[in-house]
N, C-alpha and C positions, 0 to 999 in steps of 0.2 A: 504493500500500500504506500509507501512510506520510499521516496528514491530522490536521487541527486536533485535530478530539474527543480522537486515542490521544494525540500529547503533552500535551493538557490531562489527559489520565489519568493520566501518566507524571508531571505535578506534581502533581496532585493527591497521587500516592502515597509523595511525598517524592523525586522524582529529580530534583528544580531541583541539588541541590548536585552529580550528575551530569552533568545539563547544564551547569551553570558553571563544571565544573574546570577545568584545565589540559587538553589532548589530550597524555595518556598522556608527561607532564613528566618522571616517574623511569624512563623507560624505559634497560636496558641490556641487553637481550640481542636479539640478531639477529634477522632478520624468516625466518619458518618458517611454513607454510601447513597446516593442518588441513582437512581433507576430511569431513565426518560424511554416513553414510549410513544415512538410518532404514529397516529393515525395518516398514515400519506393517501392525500387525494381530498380532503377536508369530510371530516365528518359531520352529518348530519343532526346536528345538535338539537334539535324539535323533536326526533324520534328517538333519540336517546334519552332527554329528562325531558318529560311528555308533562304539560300541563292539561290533565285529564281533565279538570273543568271547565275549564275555556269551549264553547259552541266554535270558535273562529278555529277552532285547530281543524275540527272535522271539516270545518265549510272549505278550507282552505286548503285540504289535504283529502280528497273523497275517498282517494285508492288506496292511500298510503298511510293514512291515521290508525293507531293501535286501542284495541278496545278498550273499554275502561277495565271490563274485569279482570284481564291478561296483567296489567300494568302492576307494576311493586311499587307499591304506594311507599310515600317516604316520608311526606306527609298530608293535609289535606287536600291540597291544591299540585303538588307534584308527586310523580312518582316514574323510576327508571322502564324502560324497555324490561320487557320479559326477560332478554337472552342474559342480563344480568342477576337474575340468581344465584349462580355460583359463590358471585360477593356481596350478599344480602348480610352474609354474619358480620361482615367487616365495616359494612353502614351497622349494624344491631350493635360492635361492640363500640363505636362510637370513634372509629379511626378511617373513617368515608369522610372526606370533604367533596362536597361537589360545590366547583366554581362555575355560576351562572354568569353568561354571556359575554365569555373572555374575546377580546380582541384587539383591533387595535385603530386609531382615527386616520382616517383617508384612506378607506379597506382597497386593496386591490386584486381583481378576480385571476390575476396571473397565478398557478401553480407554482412556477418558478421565481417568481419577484415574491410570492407573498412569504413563502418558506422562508426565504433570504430574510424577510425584515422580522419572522419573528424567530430564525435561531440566532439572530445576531444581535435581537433585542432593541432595532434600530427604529426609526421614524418610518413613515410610508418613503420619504424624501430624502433620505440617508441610503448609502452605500458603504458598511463596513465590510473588510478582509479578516474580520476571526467574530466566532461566534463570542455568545456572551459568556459561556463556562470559560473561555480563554481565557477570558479580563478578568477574570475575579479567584480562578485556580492557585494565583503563584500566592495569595492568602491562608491556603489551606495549610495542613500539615503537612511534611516532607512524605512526598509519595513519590517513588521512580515512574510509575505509570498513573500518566493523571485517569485515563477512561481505555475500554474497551469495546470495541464498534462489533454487534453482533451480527451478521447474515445482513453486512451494508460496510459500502468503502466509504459511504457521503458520512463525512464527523461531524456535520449538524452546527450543534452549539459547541463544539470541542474543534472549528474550522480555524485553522491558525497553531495549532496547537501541535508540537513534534510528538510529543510521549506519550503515545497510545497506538494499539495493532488494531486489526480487523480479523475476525475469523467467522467459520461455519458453525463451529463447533470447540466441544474443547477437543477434540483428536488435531485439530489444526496447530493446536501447540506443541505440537511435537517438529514443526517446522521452522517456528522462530522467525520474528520479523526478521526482512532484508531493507536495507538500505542500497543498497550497490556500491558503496565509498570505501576504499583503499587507502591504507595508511600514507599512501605515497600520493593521494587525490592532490594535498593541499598543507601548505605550513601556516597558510590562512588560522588566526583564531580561533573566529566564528563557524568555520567546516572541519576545525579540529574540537571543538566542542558536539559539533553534529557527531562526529565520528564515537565523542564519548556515550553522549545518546540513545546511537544504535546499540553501544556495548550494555548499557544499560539496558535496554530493552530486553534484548537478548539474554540478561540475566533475570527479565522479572518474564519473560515468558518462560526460562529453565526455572524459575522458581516457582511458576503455577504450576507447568508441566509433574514437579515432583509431588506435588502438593493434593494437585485436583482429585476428586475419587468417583469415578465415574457413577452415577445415581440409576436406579433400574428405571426404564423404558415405562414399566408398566404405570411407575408414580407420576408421570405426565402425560399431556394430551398429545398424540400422535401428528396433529398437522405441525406443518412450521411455526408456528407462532407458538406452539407449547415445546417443544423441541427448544426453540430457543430461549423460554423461558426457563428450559432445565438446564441449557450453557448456563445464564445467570446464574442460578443457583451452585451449579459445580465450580464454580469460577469465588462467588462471595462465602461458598462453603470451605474454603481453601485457606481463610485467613492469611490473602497477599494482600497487601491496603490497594483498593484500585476506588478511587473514588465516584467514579461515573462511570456507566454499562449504558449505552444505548440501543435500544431495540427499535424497528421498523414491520409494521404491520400494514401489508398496502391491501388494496383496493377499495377505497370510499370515496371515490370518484364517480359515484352511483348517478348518474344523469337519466337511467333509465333500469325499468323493471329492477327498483332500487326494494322492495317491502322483501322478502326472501333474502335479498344479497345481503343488505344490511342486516339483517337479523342474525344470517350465518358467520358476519362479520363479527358480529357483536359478541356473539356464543364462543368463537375462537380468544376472542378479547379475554373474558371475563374465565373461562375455563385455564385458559394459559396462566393468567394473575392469580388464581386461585391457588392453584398446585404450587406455583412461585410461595407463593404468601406462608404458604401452609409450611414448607420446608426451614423458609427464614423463622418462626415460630417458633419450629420444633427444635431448630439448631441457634435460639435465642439470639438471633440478628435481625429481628424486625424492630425491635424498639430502638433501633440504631440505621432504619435504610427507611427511605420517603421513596415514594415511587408516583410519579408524573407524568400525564398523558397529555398528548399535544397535538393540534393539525394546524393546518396553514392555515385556515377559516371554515365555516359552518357553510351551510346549505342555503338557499332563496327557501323562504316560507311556502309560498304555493307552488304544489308539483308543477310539472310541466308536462308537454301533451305526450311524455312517453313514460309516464308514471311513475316518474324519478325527480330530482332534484336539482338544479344549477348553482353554482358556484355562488354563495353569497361572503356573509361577513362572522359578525358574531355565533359561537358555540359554545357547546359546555367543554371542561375539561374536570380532570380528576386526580386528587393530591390521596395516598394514603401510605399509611405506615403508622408504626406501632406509636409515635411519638407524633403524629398526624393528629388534632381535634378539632372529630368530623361535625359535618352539617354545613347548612347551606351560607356562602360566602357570595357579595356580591349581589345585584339585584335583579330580582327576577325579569325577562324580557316580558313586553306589552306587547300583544299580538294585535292589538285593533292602534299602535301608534310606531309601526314600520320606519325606517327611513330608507327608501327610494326600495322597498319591498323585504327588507331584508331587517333580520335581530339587530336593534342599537344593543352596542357596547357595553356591559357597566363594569368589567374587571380588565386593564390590559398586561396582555402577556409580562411585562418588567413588573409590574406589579407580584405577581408570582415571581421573580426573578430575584427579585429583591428581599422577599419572605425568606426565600429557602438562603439566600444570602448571609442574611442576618439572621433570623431566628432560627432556621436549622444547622446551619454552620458556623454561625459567629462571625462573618466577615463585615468589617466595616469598605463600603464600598463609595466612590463617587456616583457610580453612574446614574442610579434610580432614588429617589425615593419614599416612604414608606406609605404606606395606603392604608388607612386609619381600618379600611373593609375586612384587611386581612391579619388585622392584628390579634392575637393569640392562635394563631391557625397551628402554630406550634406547642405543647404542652411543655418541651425544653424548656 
């Protein structure tokens, strides 16, 4: 993943004094694991936390509206998707936050620009080169590997960032990040610090590799999305400090014959996180890992004439962990007061950004700050 040209990129773009600092020298707060899970393709965030009373949902969704008595009430007026059962205990024990209608102002319906501005934590009008876990990692405590990119080469919110691999599985660790760089590449600094890097690397992938213990087949769910939430756990069962695991769940790009897809979507969601959940538990790592679900944007309110959804703006997203205090954050969307058809906003992505920042991490940061919405969303 990881070769000559991208860190001659990374200097090029001014990251040598990144590469040269210290490894995370002020660090004082305890090592705590972050889980990000993209929904890619924008999930449909109305048929995920379903406001069962509302008449304008059904008016507005004839094909695609979920009945009231399927729905997992949450409370009176909301309640999630059926296919979310799996994690009904985890709202019951009171470590479910669901954040209503995250997004971000001047939404834009590009797949690719929209991702960009919320793993980079940027304005609609901004174009940053490293996502937002960059900017705020060299804060944490000293970790050789800041994240691990599961079944995806794209690093998301970790874009900028040299110290981290990508793999399939954990049998991929027995490969070992390459770089391609020779001691003979450069007396350069900045590319003899690269060079120390990959050695690093190389040392915390031979240190999972010895570490990881491979978990039976049968304790997770068979599709990809639970497969790879058993890498997670074989990987955070291993005690190497790896602070961020990202994980990629695609297809909610549902534009059409979406009521099925998304539901089977949802069921690989919540089944994968379940089995996850359940291991960090039992191998008491959950009151120590938050886990984060995120898309580029939410869905247009009313289907469209293929009984699917188009690209809109605001959605839900979902913060949970043992040290997560759940319930609902942020205010609920008005279905009869649209702006240009689509969920207004009431929580933006940096908002969340900034929570797991400071409250679950302890980092004091410039970049964002604090949202009076989200405050105690941490029991820390």
């Amino acid at each position: 993943m990881i070769n000559r040209r991208y860190f001659l990129k990374l200097l090029g773009l001014g990251y040598a004094n990144l590469l040269l600092s210290p490894l995370y020298a002020n660090a004082k707060t305890p090592f705590k694991n972050l889980i990000l899970v993209e929904l890619r393709g924008g999930n449909d965030g109305l048929n995920t936390l379903i406001p069962k009373l509302d008449p304008l949902y059904n008016k507005l969704r004839p094909d695609l509206s979920i009945g009231g008595k399927e729905i997992l009430g949450l409370n009176q007026s909301f309640g999630l998707h059926p296919a979310f059962a799996p994690l009904m205990n985890i709202w019951d024990q009171g470590q479910l936050a669901v954040l209503q209608a995250v997004g971000y102002k001047n939404p834009i319906r590009s797949h690719f620009r929209s991702i960009e501005i919320v793993e980079t934590g940027s304005d609609s009008h901004q174009h940053l080169d490293h996502g937002w876990l960059t900017r705020i990692l060299p804060q944490m405590a000293p970790a050789v590997l800041d994240g691990i990119l599961i079944r995806t080469h794209e690093a998301g919110p970790l874009l900028g960032n040299p110290r981290l691999f990508s793999l399939n599985s954990s049998k991929d660790l027995k490969k070992g990040p390459a770089l391609g760089l020779k001691e003979s590449d450069s007396q350069n600094p900045a590319l003899l610090h690269v060079l120390k890097v990959r050695k690093d690397l190389h040392s915390a992938s031979s240190e999972l590799l010895d570490k990881v213990k491979p978990l039976k087949d049968e304790t997770f769910p068979k599709h990809k999305f639970g497969q790879d939430c058993k890498t997670a756990a074989e990987i955070l069962g291993s005690d190497v400090a790896v602070p961020v695991l990202r994980l990629s769940h695609g297809g909610y790009d549902t534009h059409s014959n979406q009521l099925k897809r998304h539901q089977n979507l949802l069921l690989e969601l919540s089944s994968g996180l379940n089995a996850l959940i359940k291991f960090l538990v039992d191998h008491n790592l959950w009151q120590n890992t938050a886990v984060l679900t995120y898309s580029e944007f939410g869905r247009r309110v009313a289907q469209n004439q293929s009984k699917g959804t188009d690209h809109g703006a605001a959605s839900v997203q979902f913060l949970m962990g043992g040290c997560v205090k759940g319930g609902f954050y942020g205010k609920a969307p008005n279905l009869s007061k649209l702006n240009q058809g689509d969920l207004d906003i009431s929580l933006q992505y940096t908002d969340i950004y900034q929570a797991i920042a400071a409250d679950f991490w302890g980092i004091n940061q410039e970049f964002w700050t604090p949202n009076p919405e989200l405050k105690g969303i941490f029991s820390v």
